[in-house]
PLY file of the C-alpha trace (Angstrom):
ply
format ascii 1.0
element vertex 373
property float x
property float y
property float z
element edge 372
property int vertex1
property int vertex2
end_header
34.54 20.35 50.23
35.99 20.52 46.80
36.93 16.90 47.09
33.67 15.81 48.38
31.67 17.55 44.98
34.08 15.94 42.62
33.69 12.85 44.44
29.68 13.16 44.13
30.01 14.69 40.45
32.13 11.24 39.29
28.90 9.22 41.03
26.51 10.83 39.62
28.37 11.37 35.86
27.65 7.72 35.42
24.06 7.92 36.41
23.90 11.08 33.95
25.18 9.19 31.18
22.93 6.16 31.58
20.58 8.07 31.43
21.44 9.73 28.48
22.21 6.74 26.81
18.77 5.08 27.83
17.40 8.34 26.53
18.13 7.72 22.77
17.30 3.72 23.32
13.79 5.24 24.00
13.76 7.01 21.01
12.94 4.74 17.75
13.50 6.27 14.18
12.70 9.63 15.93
9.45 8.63 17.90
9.75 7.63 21.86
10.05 4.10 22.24
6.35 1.99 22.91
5.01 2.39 26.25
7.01 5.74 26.90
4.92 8.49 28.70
5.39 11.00 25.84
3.38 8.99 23.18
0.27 10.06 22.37
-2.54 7.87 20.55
-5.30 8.18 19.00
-9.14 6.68 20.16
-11.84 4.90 18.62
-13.87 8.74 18.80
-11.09 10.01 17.27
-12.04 8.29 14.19
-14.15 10.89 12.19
-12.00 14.10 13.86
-9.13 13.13 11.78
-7.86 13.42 7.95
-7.41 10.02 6.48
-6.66 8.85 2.91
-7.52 5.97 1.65
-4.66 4.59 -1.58
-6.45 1.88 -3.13
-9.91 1.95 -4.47
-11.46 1.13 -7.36
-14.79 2.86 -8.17
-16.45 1.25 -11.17
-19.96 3.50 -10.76
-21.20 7.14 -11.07
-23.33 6.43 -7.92
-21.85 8.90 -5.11
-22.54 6.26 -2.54
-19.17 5.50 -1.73
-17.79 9.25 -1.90
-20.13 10.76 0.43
-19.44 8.13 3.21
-15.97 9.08 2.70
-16.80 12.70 3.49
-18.73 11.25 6.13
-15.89 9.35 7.58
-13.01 12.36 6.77
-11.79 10.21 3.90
-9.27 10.95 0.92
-9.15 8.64 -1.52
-7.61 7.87 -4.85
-9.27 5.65 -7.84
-6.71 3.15 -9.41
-7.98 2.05 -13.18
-7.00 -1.19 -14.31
-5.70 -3.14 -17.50
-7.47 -6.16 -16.43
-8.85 -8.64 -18.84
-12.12 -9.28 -16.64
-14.89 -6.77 -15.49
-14.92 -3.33 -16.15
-12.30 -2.61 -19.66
-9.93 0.15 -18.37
-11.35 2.95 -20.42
-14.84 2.62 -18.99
-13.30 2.38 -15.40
-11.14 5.75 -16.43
-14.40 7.34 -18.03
-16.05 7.14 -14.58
-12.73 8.27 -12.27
-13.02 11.25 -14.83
-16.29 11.88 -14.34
-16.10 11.67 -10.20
-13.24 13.85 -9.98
-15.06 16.78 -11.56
-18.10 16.37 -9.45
-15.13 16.36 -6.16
-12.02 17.39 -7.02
-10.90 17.86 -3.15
-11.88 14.22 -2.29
-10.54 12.21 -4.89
-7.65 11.86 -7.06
-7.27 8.65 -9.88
-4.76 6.61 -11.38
-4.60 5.89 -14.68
-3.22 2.58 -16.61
-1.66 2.11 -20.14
-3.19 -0.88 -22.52
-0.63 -3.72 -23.42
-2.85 -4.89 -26.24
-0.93 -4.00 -29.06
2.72 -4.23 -27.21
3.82 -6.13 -29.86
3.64 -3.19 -32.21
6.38 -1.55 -33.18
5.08 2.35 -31.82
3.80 0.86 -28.49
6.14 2.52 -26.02
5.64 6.12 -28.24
1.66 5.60 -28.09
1.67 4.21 -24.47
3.76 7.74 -23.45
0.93 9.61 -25.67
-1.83 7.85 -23.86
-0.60 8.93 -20.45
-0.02 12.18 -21.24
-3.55 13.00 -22.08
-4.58 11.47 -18.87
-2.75 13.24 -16.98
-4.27 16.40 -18.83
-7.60 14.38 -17.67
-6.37 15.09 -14.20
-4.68 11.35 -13.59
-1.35 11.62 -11.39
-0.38 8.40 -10.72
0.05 5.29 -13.13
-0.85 1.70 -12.33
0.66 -1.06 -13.85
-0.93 -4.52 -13.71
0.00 -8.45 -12.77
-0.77 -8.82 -16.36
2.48 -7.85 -17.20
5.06 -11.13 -15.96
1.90 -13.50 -15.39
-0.39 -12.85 -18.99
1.18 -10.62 -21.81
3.54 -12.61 -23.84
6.01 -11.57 -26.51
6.48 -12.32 -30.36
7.66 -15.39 -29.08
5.62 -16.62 -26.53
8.01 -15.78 -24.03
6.20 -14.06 -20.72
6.48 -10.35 -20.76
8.27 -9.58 -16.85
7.81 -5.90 -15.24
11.84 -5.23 -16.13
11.18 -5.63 -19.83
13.55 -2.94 -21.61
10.18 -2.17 -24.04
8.61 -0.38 -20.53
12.12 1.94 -19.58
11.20 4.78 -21.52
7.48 5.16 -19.64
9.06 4.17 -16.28
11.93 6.96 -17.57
9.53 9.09 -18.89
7.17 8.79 -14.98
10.50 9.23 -12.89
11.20 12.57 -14.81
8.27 14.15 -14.04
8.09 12.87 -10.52
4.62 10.84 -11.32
4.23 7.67 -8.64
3.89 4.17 -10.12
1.53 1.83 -7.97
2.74 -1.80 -9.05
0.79 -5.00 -8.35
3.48 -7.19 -9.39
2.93 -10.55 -9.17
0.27 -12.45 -6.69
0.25 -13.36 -2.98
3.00 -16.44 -2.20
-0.12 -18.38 -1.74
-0.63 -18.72 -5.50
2.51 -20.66 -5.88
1.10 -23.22 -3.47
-0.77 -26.66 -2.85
-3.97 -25.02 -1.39
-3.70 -26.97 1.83
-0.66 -24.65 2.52
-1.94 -21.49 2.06
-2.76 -19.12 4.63
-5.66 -16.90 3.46
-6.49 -17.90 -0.40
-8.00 -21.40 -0.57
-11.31 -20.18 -1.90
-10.15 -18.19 -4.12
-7.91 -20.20 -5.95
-9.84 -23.26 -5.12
-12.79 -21.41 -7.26
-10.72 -20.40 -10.13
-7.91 -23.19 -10.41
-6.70 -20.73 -13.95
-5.35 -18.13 -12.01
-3.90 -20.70 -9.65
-0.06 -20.80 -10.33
0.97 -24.20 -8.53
-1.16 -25.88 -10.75
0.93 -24.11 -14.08
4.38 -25.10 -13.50
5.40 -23.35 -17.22
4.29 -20.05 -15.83
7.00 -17.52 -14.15
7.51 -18.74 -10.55
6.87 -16.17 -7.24
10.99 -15.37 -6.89
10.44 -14.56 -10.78
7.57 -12.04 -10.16
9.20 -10.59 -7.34
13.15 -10.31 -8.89
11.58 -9.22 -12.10
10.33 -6.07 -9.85
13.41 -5.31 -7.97
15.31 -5.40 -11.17
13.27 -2.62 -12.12
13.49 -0.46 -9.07
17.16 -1.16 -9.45
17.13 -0.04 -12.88
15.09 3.29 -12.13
16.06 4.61 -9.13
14.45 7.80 -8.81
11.25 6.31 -9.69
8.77 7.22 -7.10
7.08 3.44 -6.22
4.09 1.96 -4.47
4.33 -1.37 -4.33
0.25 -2.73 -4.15
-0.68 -5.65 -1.25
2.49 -4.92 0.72
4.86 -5.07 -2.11
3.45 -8.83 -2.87
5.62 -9.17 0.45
2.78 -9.79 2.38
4.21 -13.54 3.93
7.03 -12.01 5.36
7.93 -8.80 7.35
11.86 -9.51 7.03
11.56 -9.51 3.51
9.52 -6.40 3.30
12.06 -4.44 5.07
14.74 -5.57 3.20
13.18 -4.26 0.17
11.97 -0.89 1.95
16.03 -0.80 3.09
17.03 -1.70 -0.39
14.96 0.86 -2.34
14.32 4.43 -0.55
11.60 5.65 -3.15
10.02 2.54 -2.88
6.52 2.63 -0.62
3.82 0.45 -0.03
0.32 0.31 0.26
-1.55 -1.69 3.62
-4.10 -3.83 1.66
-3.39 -7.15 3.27
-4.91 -6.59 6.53
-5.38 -10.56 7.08
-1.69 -10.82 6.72
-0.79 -7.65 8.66
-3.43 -8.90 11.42
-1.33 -12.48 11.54
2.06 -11.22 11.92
0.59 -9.29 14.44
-0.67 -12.45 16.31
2.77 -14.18 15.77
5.20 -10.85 16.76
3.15 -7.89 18.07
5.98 -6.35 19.03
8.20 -7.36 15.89
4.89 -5.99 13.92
4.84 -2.66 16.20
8.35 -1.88 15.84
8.38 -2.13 11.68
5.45 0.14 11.52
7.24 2.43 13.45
10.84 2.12 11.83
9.25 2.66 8.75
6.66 4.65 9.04
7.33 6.74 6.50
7.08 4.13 3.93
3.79 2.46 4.66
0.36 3.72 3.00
-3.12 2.97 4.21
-5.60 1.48 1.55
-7.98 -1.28 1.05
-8.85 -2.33 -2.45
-12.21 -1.78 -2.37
-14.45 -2.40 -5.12
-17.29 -0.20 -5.49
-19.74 -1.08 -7.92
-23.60 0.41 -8.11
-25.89 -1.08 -5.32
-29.15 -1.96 -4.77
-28.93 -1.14 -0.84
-26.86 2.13 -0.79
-27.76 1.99 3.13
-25.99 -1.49 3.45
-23.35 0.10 1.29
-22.59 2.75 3.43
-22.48 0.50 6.36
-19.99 -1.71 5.05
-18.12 0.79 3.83
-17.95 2.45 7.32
-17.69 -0.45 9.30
-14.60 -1.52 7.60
-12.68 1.71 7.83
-13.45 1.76 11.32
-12.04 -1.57 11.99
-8.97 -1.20 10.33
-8.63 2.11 12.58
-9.58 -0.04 15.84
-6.73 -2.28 14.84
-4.18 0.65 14.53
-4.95 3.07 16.96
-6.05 0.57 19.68
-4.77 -2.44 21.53
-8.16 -4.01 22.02
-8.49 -7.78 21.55
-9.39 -8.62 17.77
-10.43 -11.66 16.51
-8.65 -13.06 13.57
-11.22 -16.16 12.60
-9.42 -19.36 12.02
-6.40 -18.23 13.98
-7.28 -16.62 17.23
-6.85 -13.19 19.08
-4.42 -10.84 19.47
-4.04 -7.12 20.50
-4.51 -3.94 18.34
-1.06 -2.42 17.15
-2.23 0.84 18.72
0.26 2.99 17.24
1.77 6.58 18.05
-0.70 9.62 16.95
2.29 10.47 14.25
2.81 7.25 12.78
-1.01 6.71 12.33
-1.17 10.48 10.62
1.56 9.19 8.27
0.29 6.43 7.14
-3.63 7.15 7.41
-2.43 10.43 5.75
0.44 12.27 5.28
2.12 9.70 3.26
-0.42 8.76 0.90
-0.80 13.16 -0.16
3.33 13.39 -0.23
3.96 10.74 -2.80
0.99 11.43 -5.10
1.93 15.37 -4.48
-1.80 15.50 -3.53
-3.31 18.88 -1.98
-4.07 18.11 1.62
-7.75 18.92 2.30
-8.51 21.94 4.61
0 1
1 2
2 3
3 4
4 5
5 6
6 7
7 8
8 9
9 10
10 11
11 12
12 13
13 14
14 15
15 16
16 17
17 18
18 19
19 20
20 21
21 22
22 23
23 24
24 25
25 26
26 27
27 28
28 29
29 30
30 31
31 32
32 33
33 34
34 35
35 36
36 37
37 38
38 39
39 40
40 41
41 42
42 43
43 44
44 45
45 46
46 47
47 48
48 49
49 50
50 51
51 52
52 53
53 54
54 55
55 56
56 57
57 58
58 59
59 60
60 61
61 62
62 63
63 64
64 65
65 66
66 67
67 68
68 69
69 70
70 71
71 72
72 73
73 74
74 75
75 76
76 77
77 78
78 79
79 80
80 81
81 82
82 83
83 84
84 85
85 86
86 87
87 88
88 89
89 90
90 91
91 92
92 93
93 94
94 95
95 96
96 97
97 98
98 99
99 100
100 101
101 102
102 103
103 104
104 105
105 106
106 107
107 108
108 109
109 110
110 111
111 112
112 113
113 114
114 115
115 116
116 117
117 118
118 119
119 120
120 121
121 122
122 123
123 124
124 125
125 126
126 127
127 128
128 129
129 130
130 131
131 132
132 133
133 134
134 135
135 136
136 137
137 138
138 139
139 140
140 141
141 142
142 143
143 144
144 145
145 146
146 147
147 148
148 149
149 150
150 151
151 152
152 153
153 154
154 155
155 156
156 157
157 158
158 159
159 160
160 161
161 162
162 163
163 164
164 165
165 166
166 167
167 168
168 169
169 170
170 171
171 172
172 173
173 174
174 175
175 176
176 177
177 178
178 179
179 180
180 181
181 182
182 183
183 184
184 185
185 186
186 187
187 188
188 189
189 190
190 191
191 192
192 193
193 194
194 195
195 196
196 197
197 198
198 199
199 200
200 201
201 202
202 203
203 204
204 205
205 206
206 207
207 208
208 209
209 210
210 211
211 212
212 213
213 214
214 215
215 216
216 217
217 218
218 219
219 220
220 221
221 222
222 223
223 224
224 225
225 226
226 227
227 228
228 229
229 230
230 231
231 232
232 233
233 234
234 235
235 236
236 237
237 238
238 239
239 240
240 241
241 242
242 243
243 244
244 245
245 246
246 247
247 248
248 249
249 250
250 251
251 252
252 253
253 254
254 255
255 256
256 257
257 258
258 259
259 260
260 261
261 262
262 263
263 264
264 265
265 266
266 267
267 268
268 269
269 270
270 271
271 272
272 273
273 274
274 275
275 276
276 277
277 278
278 279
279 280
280 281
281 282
282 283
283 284
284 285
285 286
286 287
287 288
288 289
289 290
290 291
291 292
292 293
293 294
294 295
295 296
296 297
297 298
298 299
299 300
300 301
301 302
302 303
303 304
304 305
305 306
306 307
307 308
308 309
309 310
310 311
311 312
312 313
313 314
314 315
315 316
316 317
317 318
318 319
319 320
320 321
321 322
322 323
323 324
324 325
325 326
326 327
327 328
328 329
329 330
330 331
331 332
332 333
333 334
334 335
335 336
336 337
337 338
338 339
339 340
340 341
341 342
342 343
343 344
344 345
345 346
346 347
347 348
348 349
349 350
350 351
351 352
352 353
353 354
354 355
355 356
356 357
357 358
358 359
359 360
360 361
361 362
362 363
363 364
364 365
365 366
366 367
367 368
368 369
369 370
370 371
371 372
């Protein structure tokens, strides 16, 4: 009889192990693997129940439009001024993020920006540090920093100003000491390095405004140049606390994205190409799938919207809705989306905790943010 159970325990140990083994395949950066019976999701009528924070908007009005459909929709959101030479001059744009977050301090925070006008002056990096710190007594706490620098601002002489200029250590120092985020729009999409009958989303664009079109100004720094001059930086600053804008400027390739996110562990990034995140999804759902959910902790939800005053606040508020809701479809779902000019595919439809991380809990932890109650 003794015989007989060892016998059964060394056919079964096998099975046990197997099992065991199978048991942390399943598992996936902590979360069961997709299609395992423990995951739970999220619905379409979950959309309103749940906190969400939206990284990337710029709000160029004191019209509340835009703010209470965000209360309406259970939306966070934080204001990113500009040092854009078009539009809105960044201290207007900062006079009216000011101005919002005292009228709703629990639904908004802002980022601020510094001015390179005058970077050629001796004091620059002292005033630019002086700047900051009275936004941040303005309630700022995050900085942005621009494509202007390494595609506009030029030096003494002539040369093109890149993002791992020394001149910019001590305010990239001076941000990593007191923990405040950097959100970095380095550089433009791929596309802007190419003939336009190669791109993949920005033909009008660039076909409209040839100037900003880079394949057409061979003298100007290439894409690799953008993209080295920012990884030189994070190299340089390690403990700086990063969002790279538009998918790092990564947004043409998902194995280059992760290398970066592997490279660089304070490095995050924000989810404002949704064409290109929709595409790869087309191409590799599954290859798509598993990065969100290997990195989930890395990956912010935003959209770049512009909000400027309207002359149809009810079409506003539509819009506004109707694209938050979309982009949720696509994550929390698997129904079929169109993607016009390239076909269908399947909603991502995502674990309940990877969606809270990066519809939320990301976005408050690396701007320190108070999460609303």
């Amino acid at each position: 009889m003794k015989n007989l159970i060892q016998l059964n325990f060394l056919h079964i140990l096998p099975l046990l192990l197997l099992g065991l083994s199978f048991g942390n395949v399943q598992k996936y950066n902590g979360l069961e693997s997709p299609g395992s019976e423990s995951e739970v999701y999220y619905s379409l009528e979950d959309f309103n129940l749940v906190k969400k924070f939206d990284h990337h908007i710029h709000i160029n009005t004191d019209e509340t439009v835009f703010i209470k459909q965000a209360q309406a929709d259970n939306f966070q959101f934080l204001d990113i001024v500009d040092d854009r030479p078009f539009g809105l001059p960044m201290d207007e744009q900062q006079k009216f993020a000011i101005l919002n977050l005292k009228n709703f301090p629990n639904r908004m925070a802002f980022a601020t920006t510094f001015s390179v006008k005058e970077w050629n002056n001796k004091d620059w990096e002292e005033n630019t540090i002086s700047n900051l710190k009275r936004s941040f007594s303005k309630g700022a706490i995050a900085v942005k920093i621009w494509k202007n620098v390494g595609m506009d601002l030029r030096d003494e002489s002539g040369n093109f100003v890149m993002v791992d200029n020394p001149r910019l250590d001590p305010i990239l120092d001076y941000l990593a000491k007191h923990h405040i985020p950097l959100i970095g729009h380095n550089g433009e999409p791929r596309d802007c390095w190419l003939p336009l009958e190669e791109m993949t989303f920005s033909q009008g664009y660039y076909g409209a405004h040839p100037e900003y079109h880079m394949y057409l100004h061979p003298e100007y720094p290439s894409y690799e140049d953008q993209i080295n001059a920012r990884d030189n930086m994070l190299t340089k600053h390690p403990d700086l606390k990063f969002v790279g804008a538009h998918l790092g400027s990564l947004e043409w390739s998902l194995e280059e994205l992760a290398k970066r996110l592997d490279k660089f562990p304070n490095m995050n990034v924000d989810l404002t190409r949704m064409s290109n995140l929709k595409l790869h999804t087309l191409n590799n759902r599954q290859k798509t799938r598993d990065l969100f959910i290997k990195y989930q902790d890395r990956l912010i939800y935003g959209t770049d919207r512009g909000v400027i005053a309207s002359d149809n606040p009810a079409e506003l508020k539509r819009n506004i809705h109707n694209g938050w809701l979309s982009d949720w479809r696509f994550y929390v779902s698997d129904d079929i989306i169109v993607l016009l000019g390239f076909g269908k595919l399947k909603g991502l439809k995502l674990p309940r905790s990877v969606v809270d991380k990066i519809y939320y809990k990301n976005a408050v932890k690396t701007l320190g943010f108070p999460e609303l109650q």
